[in-house]
C-alpha positions in Angstrom: 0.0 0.0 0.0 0.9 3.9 -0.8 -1.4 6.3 0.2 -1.1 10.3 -1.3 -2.6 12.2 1.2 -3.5 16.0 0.7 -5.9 18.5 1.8 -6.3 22.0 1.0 -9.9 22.7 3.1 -8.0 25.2 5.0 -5.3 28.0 4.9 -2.7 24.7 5.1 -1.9 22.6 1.9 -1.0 19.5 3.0 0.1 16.0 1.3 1.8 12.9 3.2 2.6 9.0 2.2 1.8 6.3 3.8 2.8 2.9 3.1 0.2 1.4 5.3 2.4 1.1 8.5 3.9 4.3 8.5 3.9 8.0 7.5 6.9 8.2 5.5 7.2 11.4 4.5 4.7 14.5 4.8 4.5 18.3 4.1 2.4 21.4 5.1 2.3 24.7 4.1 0.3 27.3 5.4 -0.8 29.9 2.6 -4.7 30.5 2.2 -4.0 31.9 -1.2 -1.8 29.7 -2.7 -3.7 26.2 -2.9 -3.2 26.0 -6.6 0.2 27.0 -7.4 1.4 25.0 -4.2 -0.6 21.5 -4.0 1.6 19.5 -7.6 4.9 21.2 -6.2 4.7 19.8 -3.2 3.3 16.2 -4.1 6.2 16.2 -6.4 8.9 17.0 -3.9 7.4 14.6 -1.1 7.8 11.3 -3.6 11.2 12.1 -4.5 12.1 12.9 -1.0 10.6 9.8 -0.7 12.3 7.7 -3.5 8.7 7.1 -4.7 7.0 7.2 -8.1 3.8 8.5 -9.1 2.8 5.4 -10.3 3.3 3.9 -6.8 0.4 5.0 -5.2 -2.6 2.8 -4.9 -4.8 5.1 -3.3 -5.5 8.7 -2.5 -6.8 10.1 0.4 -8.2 13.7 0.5 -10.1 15.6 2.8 -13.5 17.1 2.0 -13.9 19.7 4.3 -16.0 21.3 5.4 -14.0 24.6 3.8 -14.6 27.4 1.5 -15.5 27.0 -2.0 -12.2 27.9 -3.8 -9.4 25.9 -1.7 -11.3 23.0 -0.8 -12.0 22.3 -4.7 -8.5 22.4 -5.4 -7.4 19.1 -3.4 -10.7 17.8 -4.5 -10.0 17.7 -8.3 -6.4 17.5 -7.6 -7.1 14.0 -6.2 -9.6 13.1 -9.0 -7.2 13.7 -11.6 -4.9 11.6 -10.1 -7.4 8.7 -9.4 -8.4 8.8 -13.0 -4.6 8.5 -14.3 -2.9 6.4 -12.2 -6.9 3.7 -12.1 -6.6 4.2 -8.1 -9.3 4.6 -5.6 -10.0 8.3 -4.3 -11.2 8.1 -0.7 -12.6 11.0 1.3 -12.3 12.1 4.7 -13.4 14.5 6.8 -10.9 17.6 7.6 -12.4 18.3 10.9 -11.7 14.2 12.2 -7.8 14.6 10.7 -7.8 17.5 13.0 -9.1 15.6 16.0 -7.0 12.9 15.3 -4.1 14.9 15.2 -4.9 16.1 18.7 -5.3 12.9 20.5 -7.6 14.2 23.4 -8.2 11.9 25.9 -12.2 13.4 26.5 -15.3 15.1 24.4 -13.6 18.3 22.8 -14.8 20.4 19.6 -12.4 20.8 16.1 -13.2 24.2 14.9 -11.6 26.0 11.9 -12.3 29.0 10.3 -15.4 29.6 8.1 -14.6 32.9 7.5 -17.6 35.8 7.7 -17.2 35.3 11.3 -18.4 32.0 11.3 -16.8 28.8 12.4 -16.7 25.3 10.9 -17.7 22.9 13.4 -18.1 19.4 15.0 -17.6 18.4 18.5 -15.8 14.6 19.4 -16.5 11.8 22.4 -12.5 11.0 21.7 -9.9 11.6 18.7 -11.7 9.0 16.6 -15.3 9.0 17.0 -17.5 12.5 16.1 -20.7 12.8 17.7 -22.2 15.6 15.4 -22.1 16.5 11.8 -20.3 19.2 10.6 -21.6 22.2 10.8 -21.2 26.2 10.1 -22.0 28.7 12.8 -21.3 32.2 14.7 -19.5 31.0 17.5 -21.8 32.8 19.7 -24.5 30.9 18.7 -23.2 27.6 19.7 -21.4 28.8 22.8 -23.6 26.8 25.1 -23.1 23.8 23.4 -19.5 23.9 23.4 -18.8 25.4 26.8 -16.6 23.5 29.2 -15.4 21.8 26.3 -11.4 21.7 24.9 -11.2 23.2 21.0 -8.5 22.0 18.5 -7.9 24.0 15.6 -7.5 27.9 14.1 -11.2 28.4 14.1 -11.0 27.8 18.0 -8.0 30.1 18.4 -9.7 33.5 16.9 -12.7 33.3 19.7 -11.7 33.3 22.8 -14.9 33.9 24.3 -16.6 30.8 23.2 -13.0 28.9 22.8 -11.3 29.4 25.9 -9.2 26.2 26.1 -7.5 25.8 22.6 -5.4 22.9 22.2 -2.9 22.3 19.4 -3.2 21.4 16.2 -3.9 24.8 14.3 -4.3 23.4 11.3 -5.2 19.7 9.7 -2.3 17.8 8.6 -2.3 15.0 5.4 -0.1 12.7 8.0 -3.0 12.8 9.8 -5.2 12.1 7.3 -3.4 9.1 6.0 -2.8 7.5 9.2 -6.4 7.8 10.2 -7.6 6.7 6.2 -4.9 3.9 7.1 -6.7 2.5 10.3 -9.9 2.8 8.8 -9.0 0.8 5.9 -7.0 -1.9 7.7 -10.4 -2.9 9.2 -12.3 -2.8 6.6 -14.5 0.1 7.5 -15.6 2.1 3.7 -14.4 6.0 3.9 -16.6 8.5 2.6 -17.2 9.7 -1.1 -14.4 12.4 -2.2 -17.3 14.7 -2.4 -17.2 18.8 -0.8 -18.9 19.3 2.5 -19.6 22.9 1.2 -21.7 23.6 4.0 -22.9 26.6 2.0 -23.4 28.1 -0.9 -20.9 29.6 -3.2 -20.6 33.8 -2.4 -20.4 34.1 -6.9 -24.0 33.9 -8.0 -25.9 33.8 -11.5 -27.6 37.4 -11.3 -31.5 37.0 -11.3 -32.4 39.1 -13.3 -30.1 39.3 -16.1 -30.7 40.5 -19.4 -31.0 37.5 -22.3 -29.1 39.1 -25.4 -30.0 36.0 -28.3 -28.8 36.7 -31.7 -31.7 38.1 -34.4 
């Protein structure tokens, strides 16, 4: 086995190997602009870093969010394109659970990151590998009840203070993570999610309304 791992649902792109043991090599840079021009470069350092070739890997392994519209699709169609070429399976996985993984907390606890608009993405955790809600999108405020007394993991945590008071590391979601979990999950058989978005919402570009139809005479 050779998992590619990557994940660019957040400001962090992200890509790791894992040879079904081990993590053998990983990456993570964090740059909320530069999904695009960062993702290939980095996939292509990690396998010769790794003295590995494309054609190596038997599955990928990205995460699907929930993040905004423009990074998260990068990853996404980033790890279709190499499903399609290399005839590989694409699994999905959750961005918040590679977070909570990541953290190994012992008790409940909450993985937020940052929806932006002053809203969080959100889902709260009975341990590192078992989530109890689905994720959602919310003003913290809104769900400070529901989260209070409870430790956070992740950048969403850290910018509100006032609902997130005890913010534990990791900021950001890591591919190692994401492999290793993917790794566990497939060692016992378990079927990972669809490499589909969890959006969460809409897209802020819209088609206009009401738009004037100009059709040739």
């Amino acid at each position: 086995m050779l998992l590619l791992a990557l994940d660019t649902a957040t400001p962090a792109v992200t890509v790791a190997l894992h040879d079904g043991t081990d993590v053998i090599a990983s990456s993570t840079q964090v740059d909320a602009r530069r999904h695009g021009e960062l993702l290939l470069p980095a996939v292509d350092r990690l396998l010769t870093e790794a003295g590995r070739a494309l054609d190596a890997v038997t599955a990928i392994v990205v995460g699907i969010g929930p993040g905004p519209y423009t990074g998260l699709r990068v990853g996404l169609m980033t790890a279709d394109t190499f499903g399609l070429a290399l005839g590989v399976p694409v699994h999905g996985l959750c961005t918040l659970d590679g977070l909570a993984y990541a953290a190994d907390l012992a008790g409940p606890f909450v993985v937020a990151t940052d929806a932006r608009r002053k809203e969080v993405y959100w889902a709260r955790y009975d341990d590192s590998r078992t989530r109890v809600t689905d994720p959602a999108v919310d003003r913290p405020a809104d769900i400070a009840e529901r989260v209070a007394g409870l430790p956070a993991v992740g950048a969403g945590a850290l910018l509100y203070p006032d609902t997130f008071p005890d913010v534990h590391e990791p900021a950001h979601v890591s591919a190692a993570a994401l492999a290793s979990l993917a790794a566990e999950r497939l060692a016992r058989g378990e079927e990972l999610p669809a490499p589909r978005p969890l959006y969460l919402r809409r897209p802020d570009a819209q088609v206009p309304k009401n738009y004037k139809v100009v059709t040739p005479k």
